[in-house]
N, C-alpha and C positions, 0 to 999 in steps of 0.2 A: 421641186424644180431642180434642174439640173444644174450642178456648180458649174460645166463648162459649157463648148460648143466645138465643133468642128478644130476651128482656129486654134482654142486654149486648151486642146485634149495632152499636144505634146507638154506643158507646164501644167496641168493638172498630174502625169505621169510623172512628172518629176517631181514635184512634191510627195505625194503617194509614194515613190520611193525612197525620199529624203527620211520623211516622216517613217517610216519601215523599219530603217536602218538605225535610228535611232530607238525605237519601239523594243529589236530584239538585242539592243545595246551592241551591236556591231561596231557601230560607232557610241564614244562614250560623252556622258553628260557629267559636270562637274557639280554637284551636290554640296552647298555651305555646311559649315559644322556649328554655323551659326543659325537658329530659327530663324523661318524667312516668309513672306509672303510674297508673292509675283502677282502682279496685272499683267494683262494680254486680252490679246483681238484679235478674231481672223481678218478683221476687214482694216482698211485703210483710215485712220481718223475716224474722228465724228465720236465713239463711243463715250469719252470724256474719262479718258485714263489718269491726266492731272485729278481734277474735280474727287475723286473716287480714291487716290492714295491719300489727297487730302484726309476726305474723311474717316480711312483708316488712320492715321494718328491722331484726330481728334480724340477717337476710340480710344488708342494704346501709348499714344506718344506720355501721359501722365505715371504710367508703369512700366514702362521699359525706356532702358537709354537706345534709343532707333536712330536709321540711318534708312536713307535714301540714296540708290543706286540707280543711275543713268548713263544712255548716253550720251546724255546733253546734245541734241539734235540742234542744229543751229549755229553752234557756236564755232566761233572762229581759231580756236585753242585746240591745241594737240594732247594727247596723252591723257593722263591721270588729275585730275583736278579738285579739290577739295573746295566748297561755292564757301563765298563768303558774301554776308548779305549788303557788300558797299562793292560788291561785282558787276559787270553791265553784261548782258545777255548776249554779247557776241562773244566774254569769257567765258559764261559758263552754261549757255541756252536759255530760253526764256522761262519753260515750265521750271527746273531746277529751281532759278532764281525765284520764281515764284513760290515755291512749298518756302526754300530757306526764309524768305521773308515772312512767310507767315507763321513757319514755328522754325524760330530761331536755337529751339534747343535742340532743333535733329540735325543731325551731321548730313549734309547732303554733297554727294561725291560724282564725278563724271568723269566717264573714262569708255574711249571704245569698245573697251575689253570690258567685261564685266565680272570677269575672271579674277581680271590682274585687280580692282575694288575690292572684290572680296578678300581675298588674297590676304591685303594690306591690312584690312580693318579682323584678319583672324587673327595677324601676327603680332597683335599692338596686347598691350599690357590686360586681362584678363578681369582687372578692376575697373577697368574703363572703356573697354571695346564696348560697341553695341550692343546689344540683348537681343535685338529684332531688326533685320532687313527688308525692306521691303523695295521691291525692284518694280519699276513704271512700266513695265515692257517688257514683256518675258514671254510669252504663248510662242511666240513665232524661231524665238533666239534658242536650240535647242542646246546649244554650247553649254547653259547652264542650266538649271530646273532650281526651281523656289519646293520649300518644305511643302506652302500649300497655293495653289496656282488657283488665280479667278479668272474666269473668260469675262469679258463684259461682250453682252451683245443689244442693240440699240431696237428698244422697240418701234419706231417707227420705219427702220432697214434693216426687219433680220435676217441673220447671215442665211438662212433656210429659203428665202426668196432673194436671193442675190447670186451672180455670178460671177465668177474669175475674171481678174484685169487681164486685157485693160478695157474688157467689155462690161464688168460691172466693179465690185468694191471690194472682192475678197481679195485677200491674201496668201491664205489658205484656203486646205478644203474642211469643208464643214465637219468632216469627222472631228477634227480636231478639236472639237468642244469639249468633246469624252475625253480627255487629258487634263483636264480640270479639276480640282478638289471641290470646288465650289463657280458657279453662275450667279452674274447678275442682269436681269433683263434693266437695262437704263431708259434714261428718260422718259419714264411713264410718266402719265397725265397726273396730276396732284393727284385729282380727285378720284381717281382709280385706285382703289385697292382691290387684286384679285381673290376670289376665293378658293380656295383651295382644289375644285376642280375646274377655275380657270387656271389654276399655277399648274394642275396636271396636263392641260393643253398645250402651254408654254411650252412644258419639257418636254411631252412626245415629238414637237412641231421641230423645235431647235435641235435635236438628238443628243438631248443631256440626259447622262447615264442615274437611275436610280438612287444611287448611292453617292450621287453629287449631290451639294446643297445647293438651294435656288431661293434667292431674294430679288426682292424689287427695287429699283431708287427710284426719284424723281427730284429733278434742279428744281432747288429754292433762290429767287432771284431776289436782290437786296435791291436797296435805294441806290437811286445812283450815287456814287462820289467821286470828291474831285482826282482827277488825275495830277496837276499840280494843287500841292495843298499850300505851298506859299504865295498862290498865285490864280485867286478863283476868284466869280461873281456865282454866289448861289441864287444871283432871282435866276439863272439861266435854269434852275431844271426847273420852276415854277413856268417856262412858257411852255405854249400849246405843241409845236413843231420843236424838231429834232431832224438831224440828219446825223446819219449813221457811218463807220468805217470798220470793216472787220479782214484780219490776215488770221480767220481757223478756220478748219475743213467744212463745217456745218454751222452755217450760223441762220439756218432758217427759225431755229427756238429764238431764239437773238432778238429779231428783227420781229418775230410774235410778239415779244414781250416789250418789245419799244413802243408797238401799235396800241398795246394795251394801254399807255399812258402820255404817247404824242401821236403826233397826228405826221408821220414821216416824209420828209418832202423832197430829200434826194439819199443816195449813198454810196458808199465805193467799197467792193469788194474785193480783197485784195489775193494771191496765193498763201498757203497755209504757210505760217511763220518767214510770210513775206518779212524782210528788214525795210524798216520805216528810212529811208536814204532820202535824199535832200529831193529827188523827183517825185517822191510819195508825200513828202511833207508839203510841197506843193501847190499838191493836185488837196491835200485836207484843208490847208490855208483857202485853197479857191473857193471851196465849196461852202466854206464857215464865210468868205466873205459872199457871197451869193445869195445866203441866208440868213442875213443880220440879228436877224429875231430869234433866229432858232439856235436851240441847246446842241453840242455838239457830243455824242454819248459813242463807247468804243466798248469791247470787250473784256473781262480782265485781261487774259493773255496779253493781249496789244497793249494793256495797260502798261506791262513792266517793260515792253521793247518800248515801245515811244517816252517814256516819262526822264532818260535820259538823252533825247534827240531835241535838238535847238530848235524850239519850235516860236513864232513871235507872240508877242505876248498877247493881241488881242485873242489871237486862236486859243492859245494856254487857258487864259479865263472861262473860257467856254466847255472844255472838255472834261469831260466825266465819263466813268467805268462804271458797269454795272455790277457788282461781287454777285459770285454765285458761291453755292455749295450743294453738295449729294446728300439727299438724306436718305432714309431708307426707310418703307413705304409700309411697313409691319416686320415683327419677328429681329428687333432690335439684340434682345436677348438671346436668341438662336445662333443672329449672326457672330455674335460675342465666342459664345461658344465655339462656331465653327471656325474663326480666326485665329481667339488668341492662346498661344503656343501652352499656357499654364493650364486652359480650360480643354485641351482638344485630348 
């Protein structure tokens, strides 16, 4: 399939050039002195770049001192910012706040620049600077380049059957896979593990270069919990009905997995990293009171933007997150290898 059409030939040519110029280093890329890993996408959301840095520190956050590098999308704050986990997400973005809260031992930093981040965390004392960077967002930012780059591309819209905004989801052109050290196809079906000449399909289809490595994820979704934990009734996720509220790109996995365990009776969809303001809170209130019965279940993302927004308390009681995480679907040991900076 073709990345463009008619309309998106002029910005398909301008990337192909963009992409060029930096290719024969005409234009230059700034390279850390520090080991690094980058996530990146040619397409617009959806691939689950949070979910996926997570689980690279699962991986390594135990042997290296790591940091996280953003920048911070969302947030209401200018410059260089270091998240601290008593932050509210219009200081430091929602994804951010979200890794630092769950491993509170990586430094997670936000800054337009990604440059000026780095920069800072090279210049700091050598006993205690980072060991390992890993940056949310980097395929598309060619300002900088990570040691070893992963594309994520989403198996259920891959970038090979998609086309150029704002007719379809790319951001890039598809070549740009082959700039990768390493692919991840996401969100596969649990129960799917490929064989080995279905991982050979994968790669011809998506044009991932031989010499890249290619693994699998798929979302493990948890029980739900509460989003206020000072302020919860747990018979609500024991009933049959739910109604649902999401602000990410793709919440069609989302709302599969609510169906899997309620019977869903309304919901509201909101724009990606919508901010939960007093007119969205609401239109939540409304719909929790419409549905007396029912459990009112959110996102994580949404979790961490709403959980400091004034919400009354009957809604509060009601509402619960679903945690997810990425796990990786064979070749755990592989992918070790291909990541961490001691094994490569």
């Amino acid at each position: 399939m073709r990345p463009y059409n008619a309309l998106t030939y002029p910005y398909f040519l301008i990337l192909k050039l963009r992409n060029m110029l930096y290719d024969r280093k005409i234009i230059k890329s700034y390279k850390p002195s520090i080991p690094s890993i980058g996530l990146g996408n040619i397409t617009v959301g959806g691939t689950g770049k949070t979910p996926h840095c997570e689980m690279i520190l699962r991986l390594l956050s135990d042997k290296y001192r790591t940091a996280v590098v953003s920048r911070g999308y969302g947030r209401k704050t200018k410059g260089l910012r270091e998240v601290d986990i008593n932050d509210s997400p219009s200081e430091s973005g929602d994804e951010p706040l979200q890794i630092k809260r769950k491993f509170p031992g990586t430094r997670v930093i936000v800054s337009e620049s990604r440059i000026k981040a780095v920069r800072m965390l090279e210049n700091e004392d050598a006993a205690t600077r980072p060991q390992l960077i890993v940056f949310d967002d980097i395929l598309q930012h060619r300002k900088i380049t990570s040691g070893n780059t992963i594309v994520l591309i989403d198996y259920n819209r891959p970038s090979y059957k998609d086309t150029l905004l704002p007719f379809g989801r790319l951001r890039d052109i598809p070549a740009s896979v082959g700039r990768a050290n390493n692919a991840i196809i996401t969100k596969m079906p649990e129960e799917y593990v490929p064989t080995d000449e279905e991982a050979g399909m994968f790669r011809k289809e998506a044009g991932i270069p031989d010499d890249c490595g290619l693994f699998f994820t798929s979302i493990r979704y948890g029980n739900p919990e509460p989003v206020f934990r000072d302020c919860f009734e747990k018979r609500y996720v024991y009933s049959n009905s739910a109604v649902y509220f999401s602000a990410i790109a793709d919440d069609l996995l989302f709302k599969s997995i609510i169906r899997g365990r309620y019977r869903i009776t309304e919901g509201l969809k909101f724009k990606d990293h919508r901010r939960f303001g007093k007119k969205e809170i609401r239109k939540i209130a409304r719909l929790g009171e419409k549905h007396p019965e029912a459990v009112i279940i959110t996102t994580e993302k949404d979790m961490v933007r709403i959980c400091g927004c004034d919400i009354p308390d009957k809604t509060r009681m009601r509402m619960f997150y679903i945690p997810i995480r990425m796990e990786l679907q064979r070749d755990t040991a592989e992918f070790l290898k291909a990541i961490d900076p001691e094994m490569r």
